[in-house]
C-alpha positions in Angstrom: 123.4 128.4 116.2 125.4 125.5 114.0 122.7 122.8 115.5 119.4 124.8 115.3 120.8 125.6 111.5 121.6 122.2 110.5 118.3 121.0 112.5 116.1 123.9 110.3 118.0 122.8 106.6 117.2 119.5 107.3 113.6 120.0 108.0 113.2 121.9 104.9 114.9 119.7 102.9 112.5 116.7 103.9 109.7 119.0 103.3 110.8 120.2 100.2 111.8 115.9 99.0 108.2 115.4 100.9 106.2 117.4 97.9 108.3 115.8 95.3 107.9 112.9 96.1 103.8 113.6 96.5 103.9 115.0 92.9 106.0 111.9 91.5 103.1 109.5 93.3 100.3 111.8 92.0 102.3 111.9 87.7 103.1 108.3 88.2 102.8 107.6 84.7 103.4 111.1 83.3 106.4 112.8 82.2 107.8 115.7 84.9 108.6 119.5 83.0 111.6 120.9 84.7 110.5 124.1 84.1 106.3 124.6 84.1 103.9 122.8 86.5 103.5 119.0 86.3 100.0 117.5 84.6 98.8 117.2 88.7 99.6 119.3 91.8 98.6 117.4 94.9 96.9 119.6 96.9 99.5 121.3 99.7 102.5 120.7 97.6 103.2 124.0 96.6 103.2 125.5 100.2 105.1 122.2 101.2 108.0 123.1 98.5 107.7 126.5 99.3 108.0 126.2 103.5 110.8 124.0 102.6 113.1 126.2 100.4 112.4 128.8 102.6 113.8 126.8 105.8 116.7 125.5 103.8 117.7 128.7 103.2 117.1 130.0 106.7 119.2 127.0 107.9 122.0 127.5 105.2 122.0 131.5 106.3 122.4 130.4 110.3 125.4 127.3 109.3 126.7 130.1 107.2 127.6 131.8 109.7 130.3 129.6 110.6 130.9 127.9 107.8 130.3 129.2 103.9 130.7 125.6 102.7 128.5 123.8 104.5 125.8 126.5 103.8 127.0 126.2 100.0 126.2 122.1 100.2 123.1 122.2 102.4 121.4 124.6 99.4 122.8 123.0 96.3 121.9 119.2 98.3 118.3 119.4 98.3 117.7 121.3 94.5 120.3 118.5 93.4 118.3 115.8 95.1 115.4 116.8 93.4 116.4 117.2 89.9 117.7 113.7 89.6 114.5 112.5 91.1 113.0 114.1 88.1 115.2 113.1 86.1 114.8 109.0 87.5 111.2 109.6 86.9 111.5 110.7 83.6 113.9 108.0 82.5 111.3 105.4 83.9 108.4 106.8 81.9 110.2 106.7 78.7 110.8 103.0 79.4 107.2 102.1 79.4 105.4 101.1 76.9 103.4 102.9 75.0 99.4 102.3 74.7 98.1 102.6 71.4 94.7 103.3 70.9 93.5 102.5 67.7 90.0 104.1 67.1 
C-alpha cells in the first residue's frame, strides 16, 4: 500500500504543478490573485487541479496509514510548491516595466 500511495501523491502532485504551471504560461504578464480566479483559465486546468488534489489526498490517506508524517509532507508539499510559484510569478511581474499609454 506504501508504493501504490506514494506512486498516486506523486501523480497528483504533477497534475496539480501541471495546471499551474499552464495558468502561469497562459497570465505570463499578469499578476496571479491567491484567492479568486486568475485573468485566464486555460481550458482543462480546473479538472487538472482538481484530479490532482484529489489524488494527493488519496495517496497521503493510503502513506497515512503507516506513516502520519509522510502523509503530513506529501499534502503540505504540493500546496507549498504552488504558492511560491505564485509568489515567483508575482515577484517577476512587479519587476517589469510598466507600459504607459499616453492617449
Amino acid at each position: 500500500m506504501n508504493v501504490f500511495g506514494i506512486a498516486t501523491a506523486l501523480a497528483g502532485v504533477v497534475l496539480f504543478l501541471a495546471a499551474l504551471l499552464a495558468t502561469l504560461r497562459a497570465n505570463r504578464d499578469v499578476r496571479i490573485p491567491y484567492g479568486t480566479r486568475p485573468a485566464t483559465q486555460p481550458h482543462g486546468s480546473v479538472a487538472m487541479r482538481a484530479l490532482g488534489a484529489g489524488l494527493t489526498v488519496l495517496g497521503a490517506v493510503l502513506v497515512g496509514q503507516t506513516s502520519v508524517w509522510w502523509a503530513l509532507a506529501i499534502v503540505v508539499a504540493g500546496p507549498g510548491v504552488a504558492l511560491v510559484a505564485i509568489a515567483v510569478h508575482n515577484a517577476r511581474i512587479r519587476r517589469l516595466p510598466r507600459s504607459s499609454s499616453a492617449g
